[in-house]
RODO-2510 file (C-alpha; in nm, 4 decimals, decimal comma):
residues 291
     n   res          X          Y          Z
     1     x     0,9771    -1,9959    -1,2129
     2     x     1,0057    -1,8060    -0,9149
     3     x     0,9307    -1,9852    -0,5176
     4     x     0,6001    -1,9007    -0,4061
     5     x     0,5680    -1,7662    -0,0615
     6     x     0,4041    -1,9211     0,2012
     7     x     0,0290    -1,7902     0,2295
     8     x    -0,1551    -1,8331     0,5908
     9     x    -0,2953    -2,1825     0,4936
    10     x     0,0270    -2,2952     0,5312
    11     x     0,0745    -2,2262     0,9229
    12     x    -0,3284    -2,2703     0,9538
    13     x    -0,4531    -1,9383     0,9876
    14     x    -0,5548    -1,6396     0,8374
    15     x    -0,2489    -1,3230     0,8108
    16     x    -0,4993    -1,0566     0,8488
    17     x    -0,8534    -1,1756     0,9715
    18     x    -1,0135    -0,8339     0,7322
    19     x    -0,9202    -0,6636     0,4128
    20     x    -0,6336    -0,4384     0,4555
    21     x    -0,7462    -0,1244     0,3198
    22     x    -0,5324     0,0343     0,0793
    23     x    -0,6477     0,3523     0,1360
    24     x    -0,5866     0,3984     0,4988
    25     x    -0,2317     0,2839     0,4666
    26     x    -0,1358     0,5012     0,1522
    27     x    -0,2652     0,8095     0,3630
    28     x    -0,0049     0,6953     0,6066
    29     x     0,3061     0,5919     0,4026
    30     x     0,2243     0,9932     0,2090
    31     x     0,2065     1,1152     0,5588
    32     x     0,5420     0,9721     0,7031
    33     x     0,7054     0,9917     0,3872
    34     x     0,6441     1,4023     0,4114
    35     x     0,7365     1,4132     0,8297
    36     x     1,0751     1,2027     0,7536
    37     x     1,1709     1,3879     0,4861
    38     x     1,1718     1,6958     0,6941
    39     x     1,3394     1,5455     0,9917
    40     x     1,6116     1,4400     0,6999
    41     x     1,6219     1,8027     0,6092
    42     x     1,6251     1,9052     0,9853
    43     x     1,8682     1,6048     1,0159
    44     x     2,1085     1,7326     0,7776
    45     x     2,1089     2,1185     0,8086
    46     x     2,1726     2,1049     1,1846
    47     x     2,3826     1,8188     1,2280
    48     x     2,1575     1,6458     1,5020
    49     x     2,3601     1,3224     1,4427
    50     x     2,2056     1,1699     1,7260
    51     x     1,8395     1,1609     1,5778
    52     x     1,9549     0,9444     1,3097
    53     x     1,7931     0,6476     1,4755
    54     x     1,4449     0,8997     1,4589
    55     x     1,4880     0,9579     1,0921
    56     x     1,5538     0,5825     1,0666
    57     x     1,2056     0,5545     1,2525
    58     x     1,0394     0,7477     0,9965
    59     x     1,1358     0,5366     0,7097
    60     x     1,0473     0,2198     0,8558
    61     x     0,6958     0,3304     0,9269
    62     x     0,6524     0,4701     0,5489
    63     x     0,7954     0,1009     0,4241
    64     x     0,6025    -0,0513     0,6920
    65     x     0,2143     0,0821     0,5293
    66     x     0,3622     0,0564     0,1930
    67     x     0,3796    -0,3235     0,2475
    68     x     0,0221    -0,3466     0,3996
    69     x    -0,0779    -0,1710     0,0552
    70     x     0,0827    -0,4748    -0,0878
    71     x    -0,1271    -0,6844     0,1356
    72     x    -0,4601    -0,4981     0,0552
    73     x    -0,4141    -0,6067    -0,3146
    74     x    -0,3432    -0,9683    -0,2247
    75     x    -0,6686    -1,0070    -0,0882
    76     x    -0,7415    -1,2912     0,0438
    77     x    -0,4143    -1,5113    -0,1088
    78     x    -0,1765    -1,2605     0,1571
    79     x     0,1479    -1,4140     0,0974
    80     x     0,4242    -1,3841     0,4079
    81     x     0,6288    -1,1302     0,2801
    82     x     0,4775    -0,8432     0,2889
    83     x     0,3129    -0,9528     0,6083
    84     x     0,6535    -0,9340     0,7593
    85     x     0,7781    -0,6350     0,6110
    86     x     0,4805    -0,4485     0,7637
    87     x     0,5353    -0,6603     1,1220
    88     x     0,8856    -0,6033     1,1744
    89     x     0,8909    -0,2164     1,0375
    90     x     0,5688    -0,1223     1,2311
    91     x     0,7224    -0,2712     1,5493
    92     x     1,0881    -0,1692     1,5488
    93     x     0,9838     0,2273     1,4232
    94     x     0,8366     0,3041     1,7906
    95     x     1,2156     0,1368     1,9211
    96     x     1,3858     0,3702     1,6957
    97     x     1,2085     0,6969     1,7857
    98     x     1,2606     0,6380     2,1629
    99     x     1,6304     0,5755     2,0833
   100     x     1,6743     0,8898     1,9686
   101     x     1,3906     1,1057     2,2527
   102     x     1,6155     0,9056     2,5421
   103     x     1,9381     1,1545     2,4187
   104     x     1,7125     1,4398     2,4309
   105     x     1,7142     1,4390     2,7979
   106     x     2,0849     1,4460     2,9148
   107     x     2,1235     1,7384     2,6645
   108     x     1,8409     1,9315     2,8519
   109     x     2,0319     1,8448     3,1974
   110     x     2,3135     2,0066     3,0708
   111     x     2,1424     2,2837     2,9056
   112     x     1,9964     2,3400     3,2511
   113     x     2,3261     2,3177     3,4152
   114     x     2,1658     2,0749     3,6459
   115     x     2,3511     1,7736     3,6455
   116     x     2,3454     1,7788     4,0562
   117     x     1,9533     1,6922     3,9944
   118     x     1,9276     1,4292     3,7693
   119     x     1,8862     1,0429     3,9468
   120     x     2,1448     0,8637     3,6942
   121     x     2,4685     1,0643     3,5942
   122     x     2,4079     1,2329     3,2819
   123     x     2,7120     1,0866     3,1214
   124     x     2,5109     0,7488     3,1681
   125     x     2,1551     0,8443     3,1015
   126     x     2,2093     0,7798     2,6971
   127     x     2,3833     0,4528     2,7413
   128     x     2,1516     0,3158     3,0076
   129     x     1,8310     0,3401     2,8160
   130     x     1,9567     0,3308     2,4594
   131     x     2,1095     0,0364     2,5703
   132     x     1,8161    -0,1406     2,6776
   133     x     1,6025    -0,0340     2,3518
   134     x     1,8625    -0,1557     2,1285
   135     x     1,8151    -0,4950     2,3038
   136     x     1,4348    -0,4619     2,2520
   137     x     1,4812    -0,3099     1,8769
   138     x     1,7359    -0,6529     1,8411
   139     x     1,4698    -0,8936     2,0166
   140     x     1,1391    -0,7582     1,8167
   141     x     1,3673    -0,7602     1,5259
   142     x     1,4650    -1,1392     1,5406
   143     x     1,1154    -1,2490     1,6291
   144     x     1,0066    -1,0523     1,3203
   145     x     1,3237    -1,2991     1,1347
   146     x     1,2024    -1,6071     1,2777
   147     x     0,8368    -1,5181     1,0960
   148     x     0,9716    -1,4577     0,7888
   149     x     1,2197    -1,8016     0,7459
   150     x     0,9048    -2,0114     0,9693
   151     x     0,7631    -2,3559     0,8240
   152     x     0,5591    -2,4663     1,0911
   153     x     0,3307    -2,3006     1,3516
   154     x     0,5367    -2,3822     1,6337
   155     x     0,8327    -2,1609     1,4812
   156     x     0,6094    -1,8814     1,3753
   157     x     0,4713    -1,8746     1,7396
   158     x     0,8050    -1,8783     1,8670
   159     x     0,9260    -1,5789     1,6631
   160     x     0,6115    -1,4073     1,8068
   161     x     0,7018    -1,4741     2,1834
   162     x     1,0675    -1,3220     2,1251
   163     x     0,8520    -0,9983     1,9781
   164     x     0,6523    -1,0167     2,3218
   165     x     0,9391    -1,0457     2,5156
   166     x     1,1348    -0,7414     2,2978
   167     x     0,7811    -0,5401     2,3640
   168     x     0,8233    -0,6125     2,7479
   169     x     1,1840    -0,4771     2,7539
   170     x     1,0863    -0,1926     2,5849
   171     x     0,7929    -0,1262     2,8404
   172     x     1,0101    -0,1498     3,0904
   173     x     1,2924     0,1180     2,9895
   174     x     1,0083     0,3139     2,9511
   175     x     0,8936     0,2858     3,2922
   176     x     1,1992     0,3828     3,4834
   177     x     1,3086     0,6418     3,1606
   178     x     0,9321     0,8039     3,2498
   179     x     1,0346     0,7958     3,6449
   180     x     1,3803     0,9390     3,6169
   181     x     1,2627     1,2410     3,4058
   182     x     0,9526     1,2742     3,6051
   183     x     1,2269     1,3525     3,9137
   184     x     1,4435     1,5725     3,7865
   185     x     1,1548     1,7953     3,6380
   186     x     0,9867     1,7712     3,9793
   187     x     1,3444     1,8680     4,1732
   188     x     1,4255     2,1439     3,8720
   189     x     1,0917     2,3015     3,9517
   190     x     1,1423     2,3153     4,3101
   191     x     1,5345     2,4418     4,2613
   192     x     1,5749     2,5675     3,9667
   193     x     1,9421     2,6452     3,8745
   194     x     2,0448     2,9904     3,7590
   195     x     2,0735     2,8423     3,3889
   196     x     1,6653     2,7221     3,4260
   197     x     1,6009     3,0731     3,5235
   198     x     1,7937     3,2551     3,2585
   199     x     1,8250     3,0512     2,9617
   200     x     1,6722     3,2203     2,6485
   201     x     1,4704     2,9197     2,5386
   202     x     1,1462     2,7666     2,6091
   203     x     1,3355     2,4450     2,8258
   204     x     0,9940     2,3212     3,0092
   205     x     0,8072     2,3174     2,6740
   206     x     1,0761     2,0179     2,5540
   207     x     1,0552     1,8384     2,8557
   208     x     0,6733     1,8318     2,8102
   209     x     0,7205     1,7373     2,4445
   210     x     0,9423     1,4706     2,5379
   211     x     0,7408     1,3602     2,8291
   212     x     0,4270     1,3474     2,5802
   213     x     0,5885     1,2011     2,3306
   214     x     0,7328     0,8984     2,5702
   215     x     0,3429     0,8817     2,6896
   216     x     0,2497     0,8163     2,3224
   217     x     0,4959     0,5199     2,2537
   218     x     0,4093     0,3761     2,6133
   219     x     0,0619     0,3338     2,5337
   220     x     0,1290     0,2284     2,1905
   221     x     0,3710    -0,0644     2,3089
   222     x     0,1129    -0,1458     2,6022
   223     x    -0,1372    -0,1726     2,2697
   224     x     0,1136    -0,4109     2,1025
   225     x     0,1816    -0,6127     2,3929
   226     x    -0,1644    -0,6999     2,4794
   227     x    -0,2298    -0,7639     2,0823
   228     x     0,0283    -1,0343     2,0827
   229     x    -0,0825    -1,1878     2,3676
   230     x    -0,4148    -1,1929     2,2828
   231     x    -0,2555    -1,4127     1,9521
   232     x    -0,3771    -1,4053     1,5921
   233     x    -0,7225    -1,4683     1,6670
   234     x    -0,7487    -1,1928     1,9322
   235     x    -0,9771    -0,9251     1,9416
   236     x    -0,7281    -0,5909     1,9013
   237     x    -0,5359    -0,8371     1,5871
   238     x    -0,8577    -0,9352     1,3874
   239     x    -1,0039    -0,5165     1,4034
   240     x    -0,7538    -0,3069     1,1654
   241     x    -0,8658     0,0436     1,3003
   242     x    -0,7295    -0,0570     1,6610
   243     x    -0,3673    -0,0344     1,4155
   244     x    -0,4600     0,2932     1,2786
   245     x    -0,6242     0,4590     1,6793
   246     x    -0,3340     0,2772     1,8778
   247     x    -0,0043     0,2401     1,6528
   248     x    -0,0179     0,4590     1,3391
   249     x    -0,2088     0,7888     1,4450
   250     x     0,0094     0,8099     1,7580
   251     x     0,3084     0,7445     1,5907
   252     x     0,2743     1,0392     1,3473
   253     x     0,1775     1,2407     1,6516
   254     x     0,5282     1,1711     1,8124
   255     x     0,7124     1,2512     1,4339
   256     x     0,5230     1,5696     1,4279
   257     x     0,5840     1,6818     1,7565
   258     x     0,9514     1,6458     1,6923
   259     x     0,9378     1,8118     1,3306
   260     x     0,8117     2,1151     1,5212
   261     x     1,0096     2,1284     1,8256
   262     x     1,3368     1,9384     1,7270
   263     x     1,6418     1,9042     1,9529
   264     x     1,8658     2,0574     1,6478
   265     x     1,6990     2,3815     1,7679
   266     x     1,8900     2,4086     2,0759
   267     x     2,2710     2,4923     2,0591
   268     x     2,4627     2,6292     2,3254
   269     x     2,7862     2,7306     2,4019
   270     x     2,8554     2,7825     2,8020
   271     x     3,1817     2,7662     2,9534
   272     x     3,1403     2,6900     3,3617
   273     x     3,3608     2,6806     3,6515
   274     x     3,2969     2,6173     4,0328
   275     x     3,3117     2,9004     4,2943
   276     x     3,2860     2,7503     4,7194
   277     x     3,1067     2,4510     4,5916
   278     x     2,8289     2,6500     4,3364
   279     x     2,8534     2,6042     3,9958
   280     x     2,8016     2,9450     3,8117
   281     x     2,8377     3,0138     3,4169
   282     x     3,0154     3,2434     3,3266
   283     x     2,8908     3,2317     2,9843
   284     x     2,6086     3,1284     2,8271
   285     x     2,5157     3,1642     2,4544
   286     x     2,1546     2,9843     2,3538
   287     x     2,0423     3,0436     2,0180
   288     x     1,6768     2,9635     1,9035
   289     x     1,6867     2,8417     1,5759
   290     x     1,4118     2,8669     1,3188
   291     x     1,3671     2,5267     1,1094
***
């Protein structure tokens, strides 16, 4: 006979303090399902190797709803797995996609030929901030670990504080990412380079997806954050359509932006050289791809 899982009498509380509707979260795994897929197809017919952690994004927010449909037909005996699966997947997905949107920037300061403007060398923009979300993807994941192996309340609120804490790294990478793209779009503006002025390919439009779709994950983290410190009981936790407004519906936003303008889009070929200090291109091929 198999173990049976832990149910929320056993750490004193309720999982879910409403009836996880099945409906809401099957509209969402469908929906995420279909945007992943195409950023797999994307993914693989333009070899955008570096939104791998994106893609990876998508799936854990399909798997993530597909376990709160498990919850909606446990109602009210929710057991601790799929409580879990939908806690860790949910959380870590946002991580993922801002893994992948922090690349997008260096590769738009070279497009622009405008390394001279950016705050942090590009060649340590990438490692900087994907740095710092792995730590928060690595936190938010082992708090998620510690709730799934927990036996008493004391360890299950412990696995929640590490989440906290991974939610507060990731706020603050997003902070200073926000800043040092806000600068260099604010100094490109005022000097643009020859490449900003000439490139065949709608450069500002990306920056504003990327700056909209950093916006989106910011308030969805500060959403999160205040959730978990409000604790199990809190308001945000015990209303499910604050996980739809706040979490999934801006999620999905982000995934479709980047389904419509992804990265894999841009490819250029420029060789450079420097002439009395300038840099100048000598050539410069940009092609706009169609999806």
């Amino acid at each position: 006979m198999a173990e049976q899982q832990p149910t929320g009498e056993d750490f004193g509380f309720d999982f879910y303090h409403y009836d996880p509707s099945q409906g809401a979260a099957t509209l969402f795994v469908v929906i995420f399902a279909l945007s992943t897929a195409m950023h797999g197809y994307q993914l693989v017919k333009h070899r955008t190797w570096y939104f791998i952690p994106f893609f990876l994004g998508g799936i854990c927010e399909a798997l993530g709803y597909a376990g709160r449909i498990i919850a909606s037909t446990e109602t009210p005996d929710w057991t601790l797995g799929p409580y879990v699966m939908q806690t860790i997947l949910i959380l870590i997905a946002a991580a993922m996609f801002a893994a992948s949107i922090y690349m997008v920037l260096g590769r738009l300061v070279r497009l622009l030929q405008a390394e001279h403007l950016a705050i942090i060398p590009v060649r340590w923009t990438s490692k900087i901030f994907v740095t710092a979300d792995v730590i928060s993807i690595l936190m938010q994941g082992a708090g998620g670990a510690m709730l799934a192996i927990a036996e008493t309340m004391d360890a299950f609120q412990a696995g929640e504080n590490i989440i906290v804490a991974g939610l507060f790294v990731q706020l603050a990478g997003f902070g200073v990412f926000i800043a040092v793209a806000g600068v260099f779009y604010a100094r490109i503006t005022k000097n643009p380079t020859r490449a900003a002025d000439t490139v065949d390919i709608p450069w500002r439009s990306y920056m504003w997806v990327m700056f909209g779709s950093t916006a989106l994950i910011l308030i969805r983290s500060v959403f999160r954050l205040i959730e978990y410190l409000q604790g199990n009981d809190g308001y945000l936790m015990s209303r499910e359509v604050y996980l739809y407004i706040f979490d999934a519906i801006l999620m999905l936003v982000v995934m479709i932006l980047y389904n419509v303008y992804h990265p894999s889009r841009i490819i250029i070929t420029s060789k450079a050289s420097k002439n009395d200090g300038f840099q100048s291109v000598y050539s410069s091929e940009v092609e706009l791809q169609t999806v």
